[in-house]
Backbone as JSON Lines, residues from 0, in Angstrom:
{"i":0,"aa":"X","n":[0.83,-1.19,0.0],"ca":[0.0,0.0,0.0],"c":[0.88,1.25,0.0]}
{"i":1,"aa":"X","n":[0.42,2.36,-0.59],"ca":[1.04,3.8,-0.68],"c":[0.22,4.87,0.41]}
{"i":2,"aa":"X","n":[0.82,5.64,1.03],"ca":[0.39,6.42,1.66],"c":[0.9,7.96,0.83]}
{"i":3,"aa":"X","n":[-0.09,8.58,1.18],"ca":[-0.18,9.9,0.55],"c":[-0.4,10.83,1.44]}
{"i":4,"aa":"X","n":[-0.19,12.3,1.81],"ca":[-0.9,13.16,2.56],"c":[-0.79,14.61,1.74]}
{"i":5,"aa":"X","n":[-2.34,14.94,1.85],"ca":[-2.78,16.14,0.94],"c":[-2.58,17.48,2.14]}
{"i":6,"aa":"X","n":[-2.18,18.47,1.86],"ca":[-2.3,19.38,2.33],"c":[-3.48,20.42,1.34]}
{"i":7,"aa":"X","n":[-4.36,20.92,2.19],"ca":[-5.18,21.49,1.02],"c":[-5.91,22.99,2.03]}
{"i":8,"aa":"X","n":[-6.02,23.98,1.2],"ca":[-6.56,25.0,1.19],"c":[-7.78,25.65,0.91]}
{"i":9,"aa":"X","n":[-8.67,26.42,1.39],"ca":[-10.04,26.16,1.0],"c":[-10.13,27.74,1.35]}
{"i":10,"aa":"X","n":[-11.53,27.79,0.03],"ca":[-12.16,29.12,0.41],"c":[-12.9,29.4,1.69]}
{"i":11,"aa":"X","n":[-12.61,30.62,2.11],"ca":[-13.3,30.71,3.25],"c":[-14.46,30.56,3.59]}
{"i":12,"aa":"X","n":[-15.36,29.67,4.71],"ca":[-16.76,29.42,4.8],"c":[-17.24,28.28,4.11]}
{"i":13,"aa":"X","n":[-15.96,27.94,3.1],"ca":[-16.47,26.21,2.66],"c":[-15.82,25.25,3.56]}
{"i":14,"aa":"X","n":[-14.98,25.47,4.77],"ca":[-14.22,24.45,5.86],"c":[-15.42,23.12,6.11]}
{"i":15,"aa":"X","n":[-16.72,22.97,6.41],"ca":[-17.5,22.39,6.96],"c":[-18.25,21.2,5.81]}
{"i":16,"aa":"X","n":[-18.18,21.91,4.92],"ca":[-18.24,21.35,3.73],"c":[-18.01,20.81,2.9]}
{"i":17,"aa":"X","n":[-16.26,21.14,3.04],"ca":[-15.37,20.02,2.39],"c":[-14.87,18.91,3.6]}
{"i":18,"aa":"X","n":[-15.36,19.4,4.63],"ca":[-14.79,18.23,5.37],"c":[-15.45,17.21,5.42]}
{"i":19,"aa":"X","n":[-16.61,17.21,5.09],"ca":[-17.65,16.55,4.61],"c":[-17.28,15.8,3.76]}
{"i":20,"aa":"X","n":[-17.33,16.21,3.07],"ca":[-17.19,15.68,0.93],"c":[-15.63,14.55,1.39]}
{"i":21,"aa":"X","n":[-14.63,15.65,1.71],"ca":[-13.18,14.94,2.04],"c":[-13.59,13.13,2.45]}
{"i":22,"aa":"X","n":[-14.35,13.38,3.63],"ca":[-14.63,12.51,4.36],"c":[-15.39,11.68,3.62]}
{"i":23,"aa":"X","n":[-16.02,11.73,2.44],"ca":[-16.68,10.69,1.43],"c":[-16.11,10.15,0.93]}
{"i":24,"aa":"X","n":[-14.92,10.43,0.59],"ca":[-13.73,10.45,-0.46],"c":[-13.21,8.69,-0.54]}
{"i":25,"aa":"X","n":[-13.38,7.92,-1.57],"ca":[-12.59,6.51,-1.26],"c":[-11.23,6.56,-0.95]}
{"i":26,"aa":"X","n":[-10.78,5.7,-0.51],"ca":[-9.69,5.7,-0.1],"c":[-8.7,7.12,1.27]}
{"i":27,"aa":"X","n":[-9.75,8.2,1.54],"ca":[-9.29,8.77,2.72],"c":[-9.54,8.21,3.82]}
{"i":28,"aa":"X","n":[-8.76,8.11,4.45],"ca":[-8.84,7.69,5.94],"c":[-9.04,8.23,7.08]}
{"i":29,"aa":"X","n":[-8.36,9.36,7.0],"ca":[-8.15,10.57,8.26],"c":[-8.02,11.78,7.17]}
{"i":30,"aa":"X","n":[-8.93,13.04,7.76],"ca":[-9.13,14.49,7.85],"c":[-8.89,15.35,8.93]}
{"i":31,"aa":"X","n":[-7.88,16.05,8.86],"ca":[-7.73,17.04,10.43],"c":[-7.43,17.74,10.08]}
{"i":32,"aa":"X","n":[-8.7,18.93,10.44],"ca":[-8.43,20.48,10.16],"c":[-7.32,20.66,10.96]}
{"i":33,"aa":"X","n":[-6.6,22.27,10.46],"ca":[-5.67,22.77,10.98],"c":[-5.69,23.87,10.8]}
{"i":34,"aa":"X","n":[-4.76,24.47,11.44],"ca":[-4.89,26.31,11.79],"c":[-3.65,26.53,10.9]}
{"i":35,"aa":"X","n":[-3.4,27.71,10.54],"ca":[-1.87,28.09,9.96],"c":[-2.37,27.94,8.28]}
{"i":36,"aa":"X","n":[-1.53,28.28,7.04],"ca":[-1.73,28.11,5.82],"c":[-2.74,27.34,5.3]}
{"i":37,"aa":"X","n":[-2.28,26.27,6.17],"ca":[-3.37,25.3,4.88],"c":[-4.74,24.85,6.02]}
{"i":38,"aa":"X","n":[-5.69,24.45,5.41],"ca":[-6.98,24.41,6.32],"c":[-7.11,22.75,6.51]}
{"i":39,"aa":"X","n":[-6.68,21.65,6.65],"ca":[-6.79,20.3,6.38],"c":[-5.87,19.78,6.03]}
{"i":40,"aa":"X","n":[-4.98,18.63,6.53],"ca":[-4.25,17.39,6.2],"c":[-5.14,16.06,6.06]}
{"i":41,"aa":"X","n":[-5.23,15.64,4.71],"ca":[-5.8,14.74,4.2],"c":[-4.99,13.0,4.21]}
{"i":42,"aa":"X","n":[-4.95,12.29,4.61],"ca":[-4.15,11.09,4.89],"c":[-4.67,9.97,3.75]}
{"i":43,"aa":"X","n":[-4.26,9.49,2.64],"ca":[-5.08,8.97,1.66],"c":[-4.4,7.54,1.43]}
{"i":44,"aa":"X","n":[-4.78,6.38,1.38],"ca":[-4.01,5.09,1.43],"c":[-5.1,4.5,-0.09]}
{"i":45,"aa":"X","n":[-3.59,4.28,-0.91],"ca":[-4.27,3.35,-1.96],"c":[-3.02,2.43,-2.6]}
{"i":46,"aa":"X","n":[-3.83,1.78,-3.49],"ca":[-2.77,0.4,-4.12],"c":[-1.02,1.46,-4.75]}
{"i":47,"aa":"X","n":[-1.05,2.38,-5.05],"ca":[0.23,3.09,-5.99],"c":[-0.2,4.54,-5.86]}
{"i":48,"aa":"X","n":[0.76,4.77,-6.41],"ca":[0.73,6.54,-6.65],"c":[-0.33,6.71,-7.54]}
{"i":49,"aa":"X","n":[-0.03,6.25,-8.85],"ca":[-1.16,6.9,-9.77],"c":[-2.5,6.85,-9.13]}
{"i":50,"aa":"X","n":[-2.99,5.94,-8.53],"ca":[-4.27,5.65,-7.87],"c":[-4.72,7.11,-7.24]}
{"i":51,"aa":"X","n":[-3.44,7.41,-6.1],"ca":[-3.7,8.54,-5.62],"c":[-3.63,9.45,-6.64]}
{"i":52,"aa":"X","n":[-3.01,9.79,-7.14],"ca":[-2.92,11.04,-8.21],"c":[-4.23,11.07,-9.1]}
{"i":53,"aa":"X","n":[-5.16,9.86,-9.26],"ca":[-6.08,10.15,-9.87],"c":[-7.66,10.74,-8.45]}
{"i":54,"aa":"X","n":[-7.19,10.22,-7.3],"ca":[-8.08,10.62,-6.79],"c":[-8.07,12.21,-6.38]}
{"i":55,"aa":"X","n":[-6.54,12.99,-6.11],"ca":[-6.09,14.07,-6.16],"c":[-7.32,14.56,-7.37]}
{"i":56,"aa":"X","n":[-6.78,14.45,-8.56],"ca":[-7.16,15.27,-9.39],"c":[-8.84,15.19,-9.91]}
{"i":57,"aa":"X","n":[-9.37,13.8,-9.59],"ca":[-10.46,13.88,-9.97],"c":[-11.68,14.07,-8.45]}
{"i":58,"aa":"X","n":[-11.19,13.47,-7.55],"ca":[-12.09,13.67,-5.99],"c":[-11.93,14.9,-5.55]}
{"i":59,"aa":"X","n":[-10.97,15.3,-5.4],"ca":[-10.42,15.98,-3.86],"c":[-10.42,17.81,-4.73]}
{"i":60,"aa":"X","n":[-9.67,18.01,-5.81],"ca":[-9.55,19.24,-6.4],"c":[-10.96,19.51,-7.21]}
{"i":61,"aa":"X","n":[-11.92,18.74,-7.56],"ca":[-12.87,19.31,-7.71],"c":[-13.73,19.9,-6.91]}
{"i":62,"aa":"X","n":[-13.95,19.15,-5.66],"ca":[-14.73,20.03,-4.37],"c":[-14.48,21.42,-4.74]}
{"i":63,"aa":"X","n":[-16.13,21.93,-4.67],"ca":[-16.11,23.1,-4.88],"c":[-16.06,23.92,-3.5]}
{"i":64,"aa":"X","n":[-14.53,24.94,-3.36],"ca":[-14.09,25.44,-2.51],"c":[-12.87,25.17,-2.13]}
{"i":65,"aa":"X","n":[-11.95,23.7,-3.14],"ca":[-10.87,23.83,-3.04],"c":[-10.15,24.72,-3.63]}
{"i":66,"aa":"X","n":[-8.99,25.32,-3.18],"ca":[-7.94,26.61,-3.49],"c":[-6.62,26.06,-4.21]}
{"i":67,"aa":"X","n":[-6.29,25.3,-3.52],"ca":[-4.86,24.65,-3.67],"c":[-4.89,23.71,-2.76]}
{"i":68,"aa":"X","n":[-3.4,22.6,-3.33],"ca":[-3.41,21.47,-2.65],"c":[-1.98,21.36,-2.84]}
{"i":69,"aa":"X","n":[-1.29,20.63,-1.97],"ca":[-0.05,19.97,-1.82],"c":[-0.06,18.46,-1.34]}
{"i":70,"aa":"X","n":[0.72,17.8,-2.35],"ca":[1.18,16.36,-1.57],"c":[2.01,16.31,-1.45]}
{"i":71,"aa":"X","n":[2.39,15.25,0.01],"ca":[3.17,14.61,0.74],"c":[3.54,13.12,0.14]}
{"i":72,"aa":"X","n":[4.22,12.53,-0.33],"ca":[4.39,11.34,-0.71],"c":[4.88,10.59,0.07]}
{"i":73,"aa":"X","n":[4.4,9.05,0.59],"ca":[5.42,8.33,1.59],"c":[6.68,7.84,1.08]}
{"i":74,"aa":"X","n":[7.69,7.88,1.88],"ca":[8.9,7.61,0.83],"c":[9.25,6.16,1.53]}
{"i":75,"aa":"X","n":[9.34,6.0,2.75],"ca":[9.38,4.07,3.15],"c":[8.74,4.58,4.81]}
{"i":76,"aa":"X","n":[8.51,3.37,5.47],"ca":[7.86,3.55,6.76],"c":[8.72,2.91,7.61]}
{"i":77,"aa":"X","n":[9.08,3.68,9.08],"ca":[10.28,3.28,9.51],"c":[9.37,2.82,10.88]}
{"i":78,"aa":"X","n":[9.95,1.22,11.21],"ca":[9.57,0.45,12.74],"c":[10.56,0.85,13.8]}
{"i":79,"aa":"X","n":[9.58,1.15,14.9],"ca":[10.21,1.56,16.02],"c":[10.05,0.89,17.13]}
């Protein structure tokens, strides 16, 4: 499995709304608003990248009230 994390930005007064929608989203797992630049860290687990990159571009950036988005890519997962 690939892990992904979206950083994403939203027009103001749509926060409640996309957290909503976010939260419909296949393959998201975890949504947690945040204070500072970006309004939401999105945590997204699927089979590969492209998977995610298609849900990026076709789920998540159409919500109407997204601004911008940034991903996080997992690069390996370290046991502690």
């Amino acid at each position: 499995m690939t892990v992904g994390f979206v950083l994403i930005k939203v027009e103001p007064g749509h926060e409640f709304w996309i957290y909503r929608k976010l939260s419909d989203v296949t393959a998201v797992e975890e949504v947690y608003p945040l204070f500072g630049e970006y309004d939401f860290i999105v945590k997204i687990v699927a089979e590969n990248f492209e998977i995610i990159g298609n849900i990026l571009s076709n789920k998540i950036r159409t919500i109407a009230g997204v601004k911008d988005t940034e991903t996080l890519a997992e690069m390996n997962t370290f046991n502690v």
